[in-house]
C-alpha positions, 0 to 999 in steps of 0.5 A: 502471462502479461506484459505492462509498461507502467510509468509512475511520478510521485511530485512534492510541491513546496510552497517556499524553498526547502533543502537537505531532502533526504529520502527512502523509496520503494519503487522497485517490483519485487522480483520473484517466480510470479513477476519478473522485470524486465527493464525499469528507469529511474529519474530524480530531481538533481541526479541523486546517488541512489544507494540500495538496500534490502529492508526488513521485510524483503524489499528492494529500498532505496536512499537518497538526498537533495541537499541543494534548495529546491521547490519540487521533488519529483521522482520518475519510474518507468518499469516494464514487468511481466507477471504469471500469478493466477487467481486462487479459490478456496484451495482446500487449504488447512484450518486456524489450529494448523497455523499455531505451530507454523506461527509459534516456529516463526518470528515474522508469522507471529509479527505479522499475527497480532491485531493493533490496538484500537478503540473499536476493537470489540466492534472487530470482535464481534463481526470476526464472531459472526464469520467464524463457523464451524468447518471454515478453511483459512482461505474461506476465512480470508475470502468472507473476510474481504466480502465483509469489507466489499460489501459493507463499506463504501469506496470513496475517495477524500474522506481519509488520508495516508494517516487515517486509522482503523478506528476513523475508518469504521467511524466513516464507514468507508475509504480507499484502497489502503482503508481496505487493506488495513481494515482487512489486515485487523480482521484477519489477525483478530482471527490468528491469520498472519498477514501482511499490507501490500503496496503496488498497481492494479493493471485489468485493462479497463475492466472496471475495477477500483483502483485501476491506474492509480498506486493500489493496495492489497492484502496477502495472509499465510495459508496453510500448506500455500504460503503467502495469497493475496486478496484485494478486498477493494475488488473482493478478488484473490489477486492475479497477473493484474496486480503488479506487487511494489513491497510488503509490511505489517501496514503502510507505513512500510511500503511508503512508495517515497518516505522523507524528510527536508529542512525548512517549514513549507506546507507540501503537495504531493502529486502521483501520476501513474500510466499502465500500457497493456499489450494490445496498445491501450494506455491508462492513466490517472493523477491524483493529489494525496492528502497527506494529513489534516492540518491543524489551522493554529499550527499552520498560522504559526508555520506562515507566520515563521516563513514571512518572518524569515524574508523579512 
């Protein structure tokens, strides 16, 4: 087992006044039989009524709105969890035919089966090819999966966004966490394994693993005779007591941390701090500036033109 205080700010940045703010958050640790929370505290700018819910896939949500004209949103988690979860190898686990009944008596399992349309998706096919052979389990399939992401694309921050997709990932041959996770997510379900995107924090203490001290992103396929496993192909390990889980969904658009709208035209930047405390007293922490999405500079001269209309 082990114990983490994690404090986590996701800061909005307005450069002109901006109102009626209304906003969907996914900030609380799923509670079940390997993480437990123990206390967690929330604070928003201008004291919110927070009302809860839980979404389709499960996750505890949250919604709120700032009505009043604001230059920062800026939403404050402090969460102290323990977690239990073990690592997994290959557990001997079923092959590909003993999933077709388990996906054909589920609705969700076949939601979470089917591969997205891209492009590229010959290029998908042909290196599923390449690793399905003969006497393979699902988690041998799983586990060479996220080697072939590990080892074959390059971990570089500021080369995607929130928006990138599969395509532009395999166009720039490499990417974050959450490039990781996607670009796993469709190799996986080209094979017929069900899986889902998860969202969340990586806690090794130090270790040098990617992502540490940062929001992270991982993947969990269906295993036969196992249920849910997760696998980080950012680290190329089966997730463990480091990896504190925040939500689940077919992709990331699901598991956004803070998802929202606000009335006015301002250009936003967006800020997410997170500190991990362990145990033994060492603290680690990062901040990060997201990008959001390329601009298109002839919509952004229009957008800077509207604003200095509106205090003339």
């Amino acid at each position: 087992m082990a114990v983490f205080k994690i404090h986590h700010i996701t800061k909005y940045i307005y450069d002109s006044p901006v109102s009626e703010s209304v906003n969907e958050i996914r900030v609380y640790p799923l509670q079940g039989n390997d993480q437990e929370i123990l206390q967690q505290d929330l604070i928003i700018t201008g004291d919110p009524e927070i009302q809860l819910y839980t979404d389709y896939w499960g996750n505890k949500t949250g919604f709120f709105n700032v009505l009043e004209s604001h230059h920062e949103l800026k939403i404050e988690s402090r969460v102290i969890v323990r977690t239990a979860q073990e690592p997994i190898g290959d557990s001997g686990d079923g092959m590909l035919e003993d999933l077709v009944p388990l996906v054909n008596g589920s609705m969700l399992l076949k939601e979470l089966n089917s591969p997205d349309s891209i492009r590229n998706q010959p290029l998908i096919d042909a290196i599923c090819k390449q690793l399905l052979t003969d006497g393979k389990t699902v988690s041998q399939l799983v586990q060479d999966c996220s080697s072939y992401v590990f080892n074959q694309f390059k971990y570089t921050k500021g080369i995607t966004t929130i928006e990138t997709t599969v395509d532009e990932i395999l166009e720039h041959q490499g990417g974050v966490c959450q490039d990781f996770a996607h670009l796993l997510l469709q190799m996986l379900r080209t094979l017929a394994i069900p899986c889902r995107y998860v969202s969340g924090y990586i806690c090794p203490n130090k270790n040098g693993m990617r992502g540490e001290g940062a929001t992270h992103a991982w993947v969990e396929a269906y295993i036969p005779g196992a249920s849910w496993r997760g696998i980080d192909p950012t680290n190329n390990i089966w997730v463990s007591s480091n990896h504190v889980k925040l939500a689940v969904g077919r992709s990331f658009k699901d598991c956004s941390p803070v998802k929202g709208t606000f009335k006015g035209s301002s250009r936003q930047q967006l800020y997410v701090f997170v500190s991990v405390g362990y145990e033994d007293g060492q603290v680690f922490e990062e901040t990060t500036q997201v990008q959001l999405k390329k601009i298109d500079p002839v919509l952004e001269e229009k957008r800077l033109a509207a604003i200095e209309a509106a205090q003339q």
